[in-house]
C-alpha positions in Angstrom: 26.8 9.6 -10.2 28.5 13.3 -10.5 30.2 15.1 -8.2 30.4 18.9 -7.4 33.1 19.7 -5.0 33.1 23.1 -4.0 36.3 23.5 -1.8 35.8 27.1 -0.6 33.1 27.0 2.6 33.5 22.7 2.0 30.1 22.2 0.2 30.2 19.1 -1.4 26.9 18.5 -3.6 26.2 15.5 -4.9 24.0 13.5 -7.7 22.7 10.2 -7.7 20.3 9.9 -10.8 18.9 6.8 -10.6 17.7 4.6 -8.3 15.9 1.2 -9.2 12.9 -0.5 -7.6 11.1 3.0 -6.7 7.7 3.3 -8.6 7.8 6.8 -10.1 10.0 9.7 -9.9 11.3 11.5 -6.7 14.2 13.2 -5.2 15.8 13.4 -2.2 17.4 16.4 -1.1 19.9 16.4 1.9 22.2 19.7 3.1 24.7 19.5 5.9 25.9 21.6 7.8 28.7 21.7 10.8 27.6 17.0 11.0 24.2 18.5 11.6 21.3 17.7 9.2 19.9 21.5 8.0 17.3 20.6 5.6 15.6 17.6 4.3 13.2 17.2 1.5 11.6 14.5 0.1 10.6 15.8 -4.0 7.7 14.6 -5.4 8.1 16.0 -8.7 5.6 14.5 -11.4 3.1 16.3 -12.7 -0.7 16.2 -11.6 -2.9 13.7 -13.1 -6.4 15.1 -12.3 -8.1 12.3 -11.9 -10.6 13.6 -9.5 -11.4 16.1 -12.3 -12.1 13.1 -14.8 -14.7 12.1 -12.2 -16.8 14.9 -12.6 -20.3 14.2 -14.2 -19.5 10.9 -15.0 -22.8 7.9 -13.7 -21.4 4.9 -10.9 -19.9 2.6 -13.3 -17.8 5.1 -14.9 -16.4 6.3 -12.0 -16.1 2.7 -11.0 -14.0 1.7 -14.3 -11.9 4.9 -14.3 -10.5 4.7 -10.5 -9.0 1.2 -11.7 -6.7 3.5 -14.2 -5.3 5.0 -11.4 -2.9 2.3 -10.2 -1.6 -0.5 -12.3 -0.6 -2.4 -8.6 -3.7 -1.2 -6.5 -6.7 -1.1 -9.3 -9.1 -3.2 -6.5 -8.2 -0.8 -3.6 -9.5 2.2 -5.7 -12.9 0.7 -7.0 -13.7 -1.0 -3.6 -13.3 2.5 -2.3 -15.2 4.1 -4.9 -17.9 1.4 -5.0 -18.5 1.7 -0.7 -18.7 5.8 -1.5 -21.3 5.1 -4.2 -23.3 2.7 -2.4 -23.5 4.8 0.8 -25.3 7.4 -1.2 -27.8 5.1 -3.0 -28.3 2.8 -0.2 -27.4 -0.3 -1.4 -26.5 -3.0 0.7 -24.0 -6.1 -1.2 -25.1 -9.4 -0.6 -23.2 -11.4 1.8 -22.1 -13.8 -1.3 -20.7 -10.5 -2.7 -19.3 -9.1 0.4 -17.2 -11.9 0.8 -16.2 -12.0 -2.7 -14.7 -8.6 -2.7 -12.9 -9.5 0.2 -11.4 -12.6 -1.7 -10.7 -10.1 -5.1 -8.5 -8.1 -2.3 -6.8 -11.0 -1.1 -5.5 -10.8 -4.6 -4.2 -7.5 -4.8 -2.6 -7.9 -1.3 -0.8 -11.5 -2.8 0.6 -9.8 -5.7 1.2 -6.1 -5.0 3.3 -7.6 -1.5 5.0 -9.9 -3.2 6.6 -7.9 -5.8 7.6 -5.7 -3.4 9.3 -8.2 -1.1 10.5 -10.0 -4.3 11.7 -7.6 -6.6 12.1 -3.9 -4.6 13.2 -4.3 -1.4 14.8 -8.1 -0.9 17.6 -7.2 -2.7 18.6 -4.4 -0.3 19.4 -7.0 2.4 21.4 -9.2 0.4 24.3 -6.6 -1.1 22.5 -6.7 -5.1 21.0 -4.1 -7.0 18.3 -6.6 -8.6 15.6 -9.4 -8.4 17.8 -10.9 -11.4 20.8 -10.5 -9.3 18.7 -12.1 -6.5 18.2 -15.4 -8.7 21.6 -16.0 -8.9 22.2 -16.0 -5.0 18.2 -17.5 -4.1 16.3 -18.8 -7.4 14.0 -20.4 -5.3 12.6 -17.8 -3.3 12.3 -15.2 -6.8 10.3 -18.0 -8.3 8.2 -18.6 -5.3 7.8 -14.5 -5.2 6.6 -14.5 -8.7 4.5 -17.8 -8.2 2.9 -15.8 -5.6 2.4 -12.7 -7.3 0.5 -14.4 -9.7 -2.0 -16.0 -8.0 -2.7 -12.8 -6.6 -3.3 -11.8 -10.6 -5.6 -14.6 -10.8 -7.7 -14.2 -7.7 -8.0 -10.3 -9.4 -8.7 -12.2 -12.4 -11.6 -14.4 -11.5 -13.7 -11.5 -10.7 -12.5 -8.6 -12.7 -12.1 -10.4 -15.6 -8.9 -9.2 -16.0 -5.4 -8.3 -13.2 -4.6 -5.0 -14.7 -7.6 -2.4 -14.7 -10.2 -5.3 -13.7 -13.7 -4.4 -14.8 -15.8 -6.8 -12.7 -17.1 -4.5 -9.7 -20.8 -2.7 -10.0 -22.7 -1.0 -7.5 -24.3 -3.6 -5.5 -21.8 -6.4 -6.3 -19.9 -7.6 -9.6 -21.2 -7.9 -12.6 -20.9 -11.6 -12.9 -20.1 -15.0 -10.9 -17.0 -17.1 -11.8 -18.0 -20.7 -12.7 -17.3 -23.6 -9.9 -14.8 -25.2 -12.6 -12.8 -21.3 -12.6 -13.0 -21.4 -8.4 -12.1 -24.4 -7.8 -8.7 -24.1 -10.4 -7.7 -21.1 -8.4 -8.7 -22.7 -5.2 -6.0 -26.1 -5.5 -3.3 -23.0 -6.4 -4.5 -21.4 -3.2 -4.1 -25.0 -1.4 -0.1 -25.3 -3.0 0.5 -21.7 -1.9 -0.2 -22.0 1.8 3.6 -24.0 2.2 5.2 -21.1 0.3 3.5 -18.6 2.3 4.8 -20.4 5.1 8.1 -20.1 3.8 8.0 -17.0 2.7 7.6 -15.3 6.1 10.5 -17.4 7.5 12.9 -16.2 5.0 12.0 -12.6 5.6 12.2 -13.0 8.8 16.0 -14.6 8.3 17.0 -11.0 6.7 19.5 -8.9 8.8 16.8 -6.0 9.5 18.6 -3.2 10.9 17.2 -2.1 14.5 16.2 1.0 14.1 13.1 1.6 16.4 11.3 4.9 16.4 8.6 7.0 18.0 4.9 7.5 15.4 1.8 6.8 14.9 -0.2 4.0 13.4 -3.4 4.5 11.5 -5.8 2.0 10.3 -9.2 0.5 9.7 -10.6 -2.2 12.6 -13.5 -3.9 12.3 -14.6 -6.9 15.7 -13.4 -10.3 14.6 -11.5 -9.7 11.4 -8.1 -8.4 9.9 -8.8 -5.2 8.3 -9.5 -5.1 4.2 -12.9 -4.0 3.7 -14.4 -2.0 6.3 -14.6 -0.9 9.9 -13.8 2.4 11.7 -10.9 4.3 11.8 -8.9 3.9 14.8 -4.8 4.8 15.8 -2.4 4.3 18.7 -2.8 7.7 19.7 -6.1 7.0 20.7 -8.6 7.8 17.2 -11.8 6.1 17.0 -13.7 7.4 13.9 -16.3 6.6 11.5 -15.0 7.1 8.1 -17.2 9.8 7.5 -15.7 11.4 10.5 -11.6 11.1 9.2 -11.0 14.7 7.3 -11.9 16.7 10.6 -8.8 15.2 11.8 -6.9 14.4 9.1 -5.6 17.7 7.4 -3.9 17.3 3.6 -1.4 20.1 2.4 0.6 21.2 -0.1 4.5 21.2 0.5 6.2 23.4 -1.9 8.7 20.5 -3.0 6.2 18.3 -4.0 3.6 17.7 -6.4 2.1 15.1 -4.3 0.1 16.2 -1.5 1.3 15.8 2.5 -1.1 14.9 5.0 -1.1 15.1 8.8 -3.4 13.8 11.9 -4.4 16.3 13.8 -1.3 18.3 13.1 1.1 15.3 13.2 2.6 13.1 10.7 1.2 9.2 10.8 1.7 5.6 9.4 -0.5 3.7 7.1 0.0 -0.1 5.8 0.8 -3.2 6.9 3.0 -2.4 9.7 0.1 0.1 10.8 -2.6 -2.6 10.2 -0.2 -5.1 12.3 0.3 -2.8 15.2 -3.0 -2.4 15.6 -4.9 -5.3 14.4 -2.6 -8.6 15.5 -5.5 -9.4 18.1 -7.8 -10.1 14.7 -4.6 -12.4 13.0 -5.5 -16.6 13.0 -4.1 -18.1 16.1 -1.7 -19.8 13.7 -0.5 -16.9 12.2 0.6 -15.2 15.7 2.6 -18.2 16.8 4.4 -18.4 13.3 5.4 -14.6 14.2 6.0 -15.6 17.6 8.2 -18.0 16.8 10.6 -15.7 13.9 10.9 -13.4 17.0 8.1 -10.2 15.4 6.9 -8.4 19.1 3.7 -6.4 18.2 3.6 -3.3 18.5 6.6 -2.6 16.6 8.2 0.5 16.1 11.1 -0.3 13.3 9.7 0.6 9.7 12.2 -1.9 8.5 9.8 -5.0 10.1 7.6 -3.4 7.2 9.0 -6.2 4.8 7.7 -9.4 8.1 4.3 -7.4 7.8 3.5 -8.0 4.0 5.0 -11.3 4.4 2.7 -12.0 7.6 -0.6 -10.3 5.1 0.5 -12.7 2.0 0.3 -15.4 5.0 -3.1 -14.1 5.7 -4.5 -13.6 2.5 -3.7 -17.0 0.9 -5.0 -18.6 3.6 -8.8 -16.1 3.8 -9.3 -16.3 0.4 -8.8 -20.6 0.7 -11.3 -20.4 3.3 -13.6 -18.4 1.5 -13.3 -19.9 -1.5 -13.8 -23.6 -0.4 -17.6 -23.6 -0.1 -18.0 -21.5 -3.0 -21.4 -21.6 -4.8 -23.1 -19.6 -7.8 -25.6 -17.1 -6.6 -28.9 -16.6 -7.8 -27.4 -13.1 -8.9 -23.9 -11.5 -8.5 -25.3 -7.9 -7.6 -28.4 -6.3 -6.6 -30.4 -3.3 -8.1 -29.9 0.1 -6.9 -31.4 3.7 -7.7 -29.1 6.5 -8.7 -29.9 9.2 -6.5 -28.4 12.6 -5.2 -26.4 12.2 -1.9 -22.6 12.4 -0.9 -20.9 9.1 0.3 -17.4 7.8 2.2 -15.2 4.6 1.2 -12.8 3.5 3.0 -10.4 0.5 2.2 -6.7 -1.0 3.4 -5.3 -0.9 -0.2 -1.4 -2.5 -0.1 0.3 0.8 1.1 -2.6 1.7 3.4 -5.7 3.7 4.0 -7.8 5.0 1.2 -10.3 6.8 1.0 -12.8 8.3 -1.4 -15.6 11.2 -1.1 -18.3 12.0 -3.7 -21.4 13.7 -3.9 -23.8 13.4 -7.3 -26.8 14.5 -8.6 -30.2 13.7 -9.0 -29.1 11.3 -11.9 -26.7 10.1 -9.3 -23.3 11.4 -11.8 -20.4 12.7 -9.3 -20.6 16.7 -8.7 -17.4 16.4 -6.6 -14.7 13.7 -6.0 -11.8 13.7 -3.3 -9.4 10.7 -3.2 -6.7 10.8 0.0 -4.4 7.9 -1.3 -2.0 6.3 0.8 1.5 7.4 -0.3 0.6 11.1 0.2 -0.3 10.2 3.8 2.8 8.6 4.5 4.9 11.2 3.2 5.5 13.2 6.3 6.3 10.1 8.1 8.5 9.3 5.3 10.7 12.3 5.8 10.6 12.2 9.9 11.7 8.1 9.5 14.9 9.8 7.0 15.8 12.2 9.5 15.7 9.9 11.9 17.4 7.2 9.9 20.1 8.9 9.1 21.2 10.7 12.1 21.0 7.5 13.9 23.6 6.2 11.0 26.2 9.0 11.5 25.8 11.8 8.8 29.5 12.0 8.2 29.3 8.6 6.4 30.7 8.7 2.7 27.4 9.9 0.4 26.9 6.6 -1.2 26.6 5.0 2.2 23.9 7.8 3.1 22.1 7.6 -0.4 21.6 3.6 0.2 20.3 3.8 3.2 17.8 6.4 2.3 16.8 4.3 -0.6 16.2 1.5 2.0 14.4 3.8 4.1 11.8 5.1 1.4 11.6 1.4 0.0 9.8 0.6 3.3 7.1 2.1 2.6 6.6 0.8 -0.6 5.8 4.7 -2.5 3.6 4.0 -5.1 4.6 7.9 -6.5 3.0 6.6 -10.4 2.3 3.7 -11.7 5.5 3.2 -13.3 9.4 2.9 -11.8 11.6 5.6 -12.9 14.5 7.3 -10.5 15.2 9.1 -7.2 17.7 11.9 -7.3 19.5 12.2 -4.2 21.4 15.1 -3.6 23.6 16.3 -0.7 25.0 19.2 0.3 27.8 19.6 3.2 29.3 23.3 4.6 
């Protein structure tokens, strides 16, 4: 870290020029002036990938393939999107058998993108070390039982996409093939030894000293009657939303903030939550009757308002998830066929999904030949973005802003860990910088 003390008109800026377990590169930019907090910014700064340009004029499966590249952690979120957009236009309707399938598949990306959070970015906040290997030392245990986790969330990916990182399993209409009964029922007995450690798991999050720091905003996310959002259902919020999918950019309004390369996004002119806190808030009447007494009992009152029970919600979802896809997966049988046929065909089309971080959606429209003519992707980080910076401002002036910097950097950090950023694909540093007058 450098300092840059400028005595006359006591500025002070500061540097901090890297910060571990972020995924991609960011900044955060505080000034203060007279104790009061004048500006703050939070810097998305990479540059644009395009990928809704590489769409254009490609056929279903392409599109399909390529979404996956997008994310190394949320590869199923963005081709179950993509897929529901593509089969809205052509009409296709999955099979049951395939439905349910897909649903399992994102069991698996929940299991493994929520526990390397919880494992490996934000556990070691709460217990004063700057890393999961630090971690072991105190609680070995609970890192292996976060990576155990994590990859059997891999392997549920796995057995339908062939493969955990950029799976290539999903087609229109289904997947492209049906794992054996031998493949199943392996992943199944895992599924059976993980329930205990999901158990577990949501204890010892729930044993962290959280800081209570409640706060006023809105949750967003699917519901669908009689199940935990993952796949599909309307769009509904706290502030009293109730759309189709079709129906969510006439409310929801995307923007560019000169800081960032990343685009903000408001509903109906105010910032909003997505994840598993959202989903929690508004979905805990669809959780297993087991699952709400187990969050009874660690003390979790639903609705929350503290972003920092954000780590008890992906530890309540790994609950979930281990125990759907084992319920699924237990009367598994090979279908007469993994997909059905479909007809490429001109039309536009709406996904919608609850990838990890939150609310995705995806637009298309194609051609006669049914290739994409135009593509629009509203991820989930950009969406929490705003909320992201009102939680800091928040955050921070609740902590006292005349705290020494490095006590104001590490709580930001905490702050932004939260929500889980997925800013790339790849961890790099946050810049923090303050300035006092």
């Amino acid at each position: 870290m450098s300092e840059d003390r400028k005595l006359e008109g006591r500025k002070i800026r500061i540097r901090v020029p890297v910060l571990a377990r972020v995924e991609g590169e960011g900044a955060l930019d505080l000034s203060i002036e007279n104790g009061m907090l004048s500006e703050l910014r939070l810097e998305i700064y990479e540059p644009p990938r395009f990928f809704e340009q590489f769409l254009i004029g490609n056929p279903a499966q392409d599109v399909i393939d390529r979404v996956a590249r997008i994310c190394g952690i949320c590869p199923v979120a963005y081709q179950m999107s993509a897929v529901q957009a593509l089969e809205a236009i052509y009409g296709v309707e999955p099979s049951l058998w395939a439905q349910a399938m897909r649903r399992v598949m994102y069991c698996g990306e929940w299991l493994q993108s929520h526990s390397l959070h919880i494992h490996l970015l934000a556990a070691p906040d709460f217990f004063g070390v700057n890393s999961a290997a630090e971690l072991a030392r105190l609680d070995a245990h609970a890192v292996r039982r976060g990576l155990r986790l994590q990859g059997l969330g891999n392997a549920l990916i796995a057995l339908f996409g062939g493969r955990s990182v950029h799976p290539v399993g999903v087609r229109v209409g289904g997947f492209h093939s049906a794992p054996s009964l031998v493949d199943v029922s392996a992943v199944t007995e895992r599924l059976r030894e993980a329930r205990t450690e999901a158990d577990e798991l949501l204890r010892w999050v729930a044993s962290w000293s959280l800081p209570d720091d409640n706060q006023d905003f809105t949750s967003l996310a699917l519901r669908h009657p009689g199940e935990y959002p993952i796949l599909r259902g309307r769009l509904v919020s706290d502030a009293g939303h109730d759309l189709p999918i079709d129906q969510f950019d006439t409310h929801m309004r995307e923007f560019q903030a000169p800081h960032s390369t990343a685009l903000h996004a408001l509903l109906d002119d105010k910032p909003y939550l997505v994840g598993p806190l959202a989903r929690l808030n508004l979905n805990a009447d669809c959780l297993p009757d087991e699952l709400r007494a187990l969050l009874a009992e660690v003390g979790l009152e639903l609705p929350s308002r503290n972003m920092f029970h954000s780590a008890l919600a992906r530890a309540a979802e790994i609950w979930l998830a281990v125990n759907e896809a084992l319920s699924i997966l237990q009367d598994y049988a090979v279908p007469d066929s993994p997909y059905v046929e479909h007809q490429p065909c001109e039309g536009e089309g709406v996904g919608c999904t609850e990838a990890p971080r939150g609310v995705l959606w995806h637009r298309y429209t194609t051609d006669a030949n049914g290739n994409v003519k135009t593509a629009r992707i509203v991820p989930p980080t950009s969406q929490n973005q705003a909320r992201i910076e009102d939680d800091l401002r928040q955050s921070l002036l609740r902590l006292g802003l005349d705290k020494p910097e490095d006590e104001l950097r590490l709580h930001g950090e905490k702050v932004i860990r939260n929500y889980d950023p997925c800013i790339s694909c790849a961890t790099h540093f946050l810049r923090l910088r303050v300035v006092r007058s």
